[in-house]
C-alpha positions as a Markdown table, in Angstrom:
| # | Residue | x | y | z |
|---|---|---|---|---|
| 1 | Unk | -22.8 | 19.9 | -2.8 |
| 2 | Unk | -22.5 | 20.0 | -6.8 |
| 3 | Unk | -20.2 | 22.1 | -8.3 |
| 4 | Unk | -20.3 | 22.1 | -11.9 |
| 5 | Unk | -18.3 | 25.8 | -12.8 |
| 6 | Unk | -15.4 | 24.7 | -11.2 |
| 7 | Unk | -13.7 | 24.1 | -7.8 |
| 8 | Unk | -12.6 | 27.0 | -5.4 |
| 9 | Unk | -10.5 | 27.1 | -2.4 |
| 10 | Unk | -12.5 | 25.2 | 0.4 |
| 11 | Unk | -15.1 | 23.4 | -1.8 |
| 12 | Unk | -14.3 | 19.7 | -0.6 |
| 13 | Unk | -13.5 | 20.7 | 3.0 |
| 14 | Unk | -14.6 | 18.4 | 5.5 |
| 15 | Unk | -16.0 | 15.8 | 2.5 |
| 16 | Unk | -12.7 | 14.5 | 1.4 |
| 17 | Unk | -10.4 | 11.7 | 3.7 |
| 18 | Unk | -7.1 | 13.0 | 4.6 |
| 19 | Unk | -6.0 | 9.3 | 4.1 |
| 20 | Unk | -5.8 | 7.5 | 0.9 |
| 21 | Unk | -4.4 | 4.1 | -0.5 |
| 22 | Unk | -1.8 | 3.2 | -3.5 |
| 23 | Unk | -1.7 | 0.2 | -5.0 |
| 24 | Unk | -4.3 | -1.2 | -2.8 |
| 25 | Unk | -6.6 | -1.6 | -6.2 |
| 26 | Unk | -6.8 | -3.0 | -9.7 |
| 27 | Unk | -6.4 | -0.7 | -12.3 |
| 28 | Unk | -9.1 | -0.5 | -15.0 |
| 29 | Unk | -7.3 | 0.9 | -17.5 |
| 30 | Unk | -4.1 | -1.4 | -18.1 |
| 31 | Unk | -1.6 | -3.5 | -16.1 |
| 32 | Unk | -0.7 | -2.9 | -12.5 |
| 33 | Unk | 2.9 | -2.8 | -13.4 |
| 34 | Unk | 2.5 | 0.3 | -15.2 |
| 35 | Unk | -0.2 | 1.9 | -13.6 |
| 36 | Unk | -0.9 | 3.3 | -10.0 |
| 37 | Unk | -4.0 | 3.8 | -8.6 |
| 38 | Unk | -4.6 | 6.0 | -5.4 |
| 39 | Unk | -8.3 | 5.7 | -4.0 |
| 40 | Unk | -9.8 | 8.0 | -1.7 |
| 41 | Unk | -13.0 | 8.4 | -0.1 |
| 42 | Unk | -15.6 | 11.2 | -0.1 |
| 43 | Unk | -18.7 | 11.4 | 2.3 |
| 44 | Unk | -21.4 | 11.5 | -0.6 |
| 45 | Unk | -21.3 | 11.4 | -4.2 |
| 46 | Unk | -21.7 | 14.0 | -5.3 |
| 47 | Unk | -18.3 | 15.2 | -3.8 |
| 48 | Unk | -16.9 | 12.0 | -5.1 |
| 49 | Unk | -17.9 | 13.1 | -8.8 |
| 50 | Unk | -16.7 | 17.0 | -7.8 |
| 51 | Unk | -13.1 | 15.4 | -6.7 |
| 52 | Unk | -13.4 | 12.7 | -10.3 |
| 53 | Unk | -13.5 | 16.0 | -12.6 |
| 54 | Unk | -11.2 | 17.4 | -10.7 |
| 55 | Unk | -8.9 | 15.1 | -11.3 |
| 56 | Unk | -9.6 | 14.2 | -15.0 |
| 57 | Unk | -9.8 | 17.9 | -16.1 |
| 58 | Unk | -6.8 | 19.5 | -14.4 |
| 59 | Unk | -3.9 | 17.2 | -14.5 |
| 60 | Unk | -2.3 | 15.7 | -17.9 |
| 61 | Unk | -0.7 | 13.1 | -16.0 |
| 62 | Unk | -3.6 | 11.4 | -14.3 |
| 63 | Unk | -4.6 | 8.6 | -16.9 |
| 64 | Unk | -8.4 | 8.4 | -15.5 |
| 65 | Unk | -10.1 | 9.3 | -12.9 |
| 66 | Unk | -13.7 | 7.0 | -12.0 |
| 67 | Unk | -15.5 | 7.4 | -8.7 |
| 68 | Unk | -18.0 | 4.6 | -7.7 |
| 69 | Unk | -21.6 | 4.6 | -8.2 |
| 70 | Unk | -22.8 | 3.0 | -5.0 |
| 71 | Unk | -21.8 | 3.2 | -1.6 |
| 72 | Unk | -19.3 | 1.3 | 0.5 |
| 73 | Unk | -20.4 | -0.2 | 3.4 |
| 74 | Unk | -20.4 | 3.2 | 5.8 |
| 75 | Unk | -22.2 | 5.1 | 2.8 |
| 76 | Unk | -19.2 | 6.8 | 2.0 |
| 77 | Unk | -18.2 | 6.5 | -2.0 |
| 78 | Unk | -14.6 | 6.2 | -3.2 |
| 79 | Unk | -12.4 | 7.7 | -6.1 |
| 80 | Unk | -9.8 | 6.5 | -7.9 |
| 81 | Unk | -7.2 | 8.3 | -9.4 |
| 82 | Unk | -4.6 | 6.6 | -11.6 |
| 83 | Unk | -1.2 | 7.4 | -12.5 |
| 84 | Unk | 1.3 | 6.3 | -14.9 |
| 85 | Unk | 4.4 | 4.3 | -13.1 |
| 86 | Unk | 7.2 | 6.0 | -14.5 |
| 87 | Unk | 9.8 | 8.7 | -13.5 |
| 88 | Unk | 8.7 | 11.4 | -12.2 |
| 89 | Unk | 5.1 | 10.3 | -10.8 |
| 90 | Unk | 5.9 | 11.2 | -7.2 |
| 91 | Unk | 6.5 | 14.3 | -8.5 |
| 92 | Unk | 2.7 | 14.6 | -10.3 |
| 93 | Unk | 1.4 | 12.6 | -7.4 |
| 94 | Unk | 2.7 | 15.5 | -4.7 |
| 95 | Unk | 1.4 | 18.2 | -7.4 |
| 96 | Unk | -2.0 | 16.7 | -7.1 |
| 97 | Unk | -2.1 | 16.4 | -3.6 |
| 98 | Unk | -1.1 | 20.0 | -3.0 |
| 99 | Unk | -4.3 | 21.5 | -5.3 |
| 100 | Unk | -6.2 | 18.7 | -3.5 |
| 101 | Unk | -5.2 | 20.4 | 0.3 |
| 102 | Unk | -6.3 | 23.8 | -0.8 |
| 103 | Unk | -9.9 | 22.4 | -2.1 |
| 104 | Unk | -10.1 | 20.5 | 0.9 |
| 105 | Unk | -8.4 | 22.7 | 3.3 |
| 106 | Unk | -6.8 | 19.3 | 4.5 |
| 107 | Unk | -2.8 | 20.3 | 6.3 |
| 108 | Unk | -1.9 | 16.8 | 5.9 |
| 109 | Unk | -2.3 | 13.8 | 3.4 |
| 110 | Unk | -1.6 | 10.2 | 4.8 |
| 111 | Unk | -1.6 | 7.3 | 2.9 |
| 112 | Unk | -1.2 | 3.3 | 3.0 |
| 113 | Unk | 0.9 | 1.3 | 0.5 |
| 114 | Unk | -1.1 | -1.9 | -1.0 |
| 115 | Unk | -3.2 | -3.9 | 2.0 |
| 116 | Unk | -1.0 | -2.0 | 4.7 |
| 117 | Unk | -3.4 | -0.9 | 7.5 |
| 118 | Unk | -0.8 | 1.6 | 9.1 |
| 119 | Unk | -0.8 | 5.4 | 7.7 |
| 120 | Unk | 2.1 | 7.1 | 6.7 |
| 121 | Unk | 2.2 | 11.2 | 6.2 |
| 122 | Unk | 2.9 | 11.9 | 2.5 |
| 123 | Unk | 5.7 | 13.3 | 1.6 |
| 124 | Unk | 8.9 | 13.1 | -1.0 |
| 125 | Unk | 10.6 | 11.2 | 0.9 |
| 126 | Unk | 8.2 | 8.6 | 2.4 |
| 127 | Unk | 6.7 | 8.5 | -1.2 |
| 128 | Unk | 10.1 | 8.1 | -3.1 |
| 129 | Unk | 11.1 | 5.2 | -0.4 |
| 130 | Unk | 7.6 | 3.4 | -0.5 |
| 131 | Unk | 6.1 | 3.4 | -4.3 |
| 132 | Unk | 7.7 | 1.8 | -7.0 |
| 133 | Unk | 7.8 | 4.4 | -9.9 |
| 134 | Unk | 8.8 | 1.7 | -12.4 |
| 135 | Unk | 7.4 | -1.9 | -13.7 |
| 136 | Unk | 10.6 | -3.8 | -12.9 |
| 137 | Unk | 10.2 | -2.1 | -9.6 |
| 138 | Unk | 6.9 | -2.5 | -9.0 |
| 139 | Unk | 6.9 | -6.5 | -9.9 |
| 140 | Unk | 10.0 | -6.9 | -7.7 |
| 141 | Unk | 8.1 | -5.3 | -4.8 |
| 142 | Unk | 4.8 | -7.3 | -4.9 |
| 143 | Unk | 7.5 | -10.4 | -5.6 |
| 144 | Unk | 9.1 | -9.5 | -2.0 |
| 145 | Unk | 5.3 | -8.8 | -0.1 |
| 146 | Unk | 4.4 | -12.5 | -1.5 |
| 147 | Unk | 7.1 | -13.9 | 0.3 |
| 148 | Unk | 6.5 | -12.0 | 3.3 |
| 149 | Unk | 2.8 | -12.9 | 3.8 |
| 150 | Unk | 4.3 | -16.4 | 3.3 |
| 151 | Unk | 6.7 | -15.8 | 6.0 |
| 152 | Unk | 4.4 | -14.7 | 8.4 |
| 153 | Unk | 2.0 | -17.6 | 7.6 |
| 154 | Unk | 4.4 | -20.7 | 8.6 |
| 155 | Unk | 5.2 | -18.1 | 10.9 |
| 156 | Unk | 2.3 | -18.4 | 12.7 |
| 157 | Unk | 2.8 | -22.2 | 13.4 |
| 158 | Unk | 6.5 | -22.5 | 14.6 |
């Protein structure tokens, strides 16, 4: 499916993963302490490029919007969406994701924070508590997940 006129209600259903990641990638267009990057994954590409536009063309607070050229391993293709880190980015990040439902049809977004590997269902709150919306924040954050991948290293051989 390419749409090139313009997204309607429904367009990306069933192409689009209600789960996502943040932070889990390198941004390409400045530092990670300023920037957040959420990646999703579309079945195909050209649904990856439909959901890249998308994102580039309607929203003044995503920075860039790239989706890759080949596939991942299970032939789906991925999109990343980046976002300043500064106040008020959960806010454009829930804005997003509530245009992004009604192209998608999708009730429910989940995401995972950085290499977590367990989902959580997006919302203010879970969003507010688990991103860091500023540098200082963000730094102090991957500061504290260093030390607790340590941990669970020497952990492992008590």
């Amino acid at each position: 499916m390419q749409v090139n006129e313009g997204l309607q209600a429904g367009d990306l259903e069933g192409v689009i993963s209600p789960r996502f990641s943040i932070d889990q990638f390198k941004s390409k267009m400045g530092e990670d302490r300023n920037i957040m990057v959420l990646a999703f994954t579309a079945d195909s590409l050209a649904p990856a490029k439909d959901l890249e536009r998308f994102a580039e063309t309607g929203y003044k607070d995503v920075l860039d919007a790239d989706s890759t050229p080949g596939t991942l391993a299970d032939g789906k293709h991925r999109v990343f969406v980046e976002f300043a880190r500064q106040e008020g980015v959960v806010r454009s990040i829930l804005n997003f994701l509530e245009d992004l439902k009604k192209l998608t049809k999708i009730d429910e977004f989940q995401y995972t924070y950085h290499k977590g590997e367990n989902p959580t269902i997006v919302s203010d709150a879970t969003l507010s508590e688990m991103i860091p919306t500023t540098p200082e924040a963000y730094e102090q954050k991957v500061n504290e997940m260093k030390v607790g991948e340590a941990k669970h290293f020497f952990d492992k051989y008590d």
